[in-house]
C-alpha angles and dihedrals in degrees: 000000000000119000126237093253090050091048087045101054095035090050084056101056091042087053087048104049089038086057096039089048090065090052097089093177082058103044097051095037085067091036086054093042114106079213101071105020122058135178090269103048115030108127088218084067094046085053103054084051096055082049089047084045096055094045091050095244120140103257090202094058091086126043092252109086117062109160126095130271092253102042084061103049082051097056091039084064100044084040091051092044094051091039093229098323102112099155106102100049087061083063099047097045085048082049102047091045091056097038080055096041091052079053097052097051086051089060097040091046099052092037092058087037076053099043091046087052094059092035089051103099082058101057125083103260085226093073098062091120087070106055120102115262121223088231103060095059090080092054114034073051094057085046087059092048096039080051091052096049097050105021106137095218098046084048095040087053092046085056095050093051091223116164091237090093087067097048087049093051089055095046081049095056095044082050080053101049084044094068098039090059087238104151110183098042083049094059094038087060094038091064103038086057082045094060085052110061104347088230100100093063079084077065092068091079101068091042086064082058108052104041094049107039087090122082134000123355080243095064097036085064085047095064105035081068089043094064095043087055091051102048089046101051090042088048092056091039087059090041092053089045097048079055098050093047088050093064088256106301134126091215102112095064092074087060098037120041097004090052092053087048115047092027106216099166118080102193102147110251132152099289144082102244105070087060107042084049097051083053101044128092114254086247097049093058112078084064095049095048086058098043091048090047101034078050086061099032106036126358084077108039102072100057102028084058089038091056090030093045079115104036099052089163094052091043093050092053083042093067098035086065094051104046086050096052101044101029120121100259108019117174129186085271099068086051087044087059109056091028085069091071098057109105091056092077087044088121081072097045089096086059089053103114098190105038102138091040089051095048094039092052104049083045092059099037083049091056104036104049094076099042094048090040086056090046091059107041099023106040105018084221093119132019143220091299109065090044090055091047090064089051090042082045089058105044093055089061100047086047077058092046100054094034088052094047093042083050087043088047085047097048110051089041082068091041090055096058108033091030127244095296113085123228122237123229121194084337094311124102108257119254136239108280109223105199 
């Protein structure tokens, strides 16, 4: 049963974003922002899809419609059922993101206060300020609901009644599964978030990790492959589904995958990608489309699993921070949603290096973008550069953000295990080891 604190907190975002819902210079001032509404999830698009759909013309012949068969197919249902009043499914589907993500730093929080308990005749006992504290899960958990409830930028994404609420909401719940050891419900969801924006397959890493680490080296191997079958087998299942439900045709992929990949569309967002490729000749832009992409799917995978290999819940965040930060067409909403786990890892925030740089900079970017955005539509009076400065002003801080967490994870990890005070080798203080 939920507890006063998590009814209290749920019953204020619900007030916030109710309220916020009847301000109609408000609503359509965030469904309208190019901060919080992308190509590929804009709910007017959605819309026109559902319209294509009913009529039985191909939603994917034009540029207009980049979301999946069966997402579609999904939204033209909810939107049949509310008649058009979709509002408030927003609302449920912000609500029940942050109820589970409360849930899920429960879980995370008492499994690494578990896993230091039986670690603990290992560690320097002069490190024993630094070991988590049974009564700080609850509320380092309430600080991850209350985050979720009035976090800006969640709230922000539920006005603008951009799809990626939903998309949220089903990374959520295979975070979820994640860390229920639930593995097929976990690979049913993968995938389906995979279908969606091809990003989460990163995701399938961690998992390795954490379905395998219990039990003989022999079985371990067993069910490594057993995830990589399973996610094979559900992937082409989806895939065969999304064909069948668009009448049989492959056409979807061009304004789906294709579309996330090779970014034709330059439509300013939050991200890098829309500038670099409205500057770029026109030959010089098939290697930069596999180095951008290779930099979020790959160039970080390898060595982030290889130094995790014991920490799967800190590497899938991990991920989940980099891959919205770095994907093709990022929005408030993909930050929202790893930001709200942050205080989870609030036991690391003494080892961030860059704290004040980190906070000052998102509050600027997060200023700034409208108003240069509004200077440079509106007024004429600015241009394309001083709005992707604010955007390359966020991301940089969200690059400090993640580099500064994975070194405070590092470090106290050290600390842990040799105690606070740093050994000196030949005069200099030691390093982090990475094995």
């Amino acid at each position: 049963m939920p507890d006063t604190f998590e009814s209290t907190y749920v019953c204020i975002g619900l007030a916030v974003r109710v309220f916020l819902f009847f301000q109609t210079r408000i609503r359509n001032y965030f469904e309208e922002s190019g901060e919080f509404v992308t190509p590929l999830n804009s709910w007017k698009r959605v819309i026109e899809g559902i319209y294509l759909r009913k009529r039985d013309i191909s939603p994917f012949a034009g540029s207009i419609v980049h979301e999946t068969p069966l997402s579609l197919f999904f939204y033209s249902k909810l939107y049949a059922i509310t008649h058009g009043h979709v509002e408030g499914l927003f609302i449920a589907a912000d609500l029940l993101t942050g109820i589970l993500t409360y849930r899920i730093a429960k879980r995370v929080l008492k499994q690494l206060f578990n896993e230091e308990a039986t670690e603990k005749s290992k560690y320097n006992q002069e490190s024993q300020p630094l070991w988590l504290k049974k009564l700080n899960i609850q509320k380092s958990a309430y600080a991850v609901l209350l985050c979720c409830m009035i976090n800006p930028l969640s709230i922000g994404t539920c006005l603008a009644k951009s799809s990626l609420v939903f998309h949220n909401l089903l990374l959520t719940i295979t975070f979820y599964f994640f860390m229920t050891y639930q593995l097929l419900p976990f690979i049913v969801t993968l995938c389906l978030a995979s279908s969606i924006s091809v990003y989460p397959v990163v995701l399938i890493a961690p998992a390795l990790l954490q379905f395998s680490k219990s039990g003989a080296n022999n079985r371990s191997i067993l069910r490594i492959f057993l995830v990589i079958i399973l996610f094979a087998i559900v992937s082409a299942g989806i895939l065969a589904l999304n064909f069948f439900l668009n009448h049989k045709s492959w056409s979807f992929i061009e304004s789906t995958y294709s579309f996330i990949f090779h970014v034709p569309d330059y439509t300013p967002n939050i991200g890098i990608f829309w500038y670099f490729f409205t500057e770029m000749f026109d030959h010089f832009r098939s290697l930069f489309v596999w180095t951008f992409q290779m930099h979020v799917l790959l160039l970080y995978l390898l060595p982030f699993t290889i130094r995790l290999r014991h920490d799967p819940i800190f590497l899938f965040w991990l991920l989940c921070a980099i891959f919205c930060t770095f994907k093709s067409y990022p929005a408030y909403g993909d930050a929202a949603f790893y930001f709200n786990y942050l205080p989870i890892w609030s036991f690391l925030f003494r080892y961030v290096r860059h704290s004040l740089i980190i906070i000052c900079m998102v509050f600027v970017a997060l200023i700034m973008a409208p108003i240069t955005w509004y200077l440079w539509i509106y007024t004429g009076s600015a241009n394309a550069n001083f709005y992707f400065a604010m955007t390359m002003v966020f991301n940089v801080a969200q690059t400090f953000l993640v580099s500064d967490l994975f070194y405070a994870y590092l470090k106290r990890k050290f600390l842990l295990k040799n105690g606070l005070t740093i050994p000196q080798v030949n005069g200099f203080e030691g390093q982090l080891e990475f094995n």
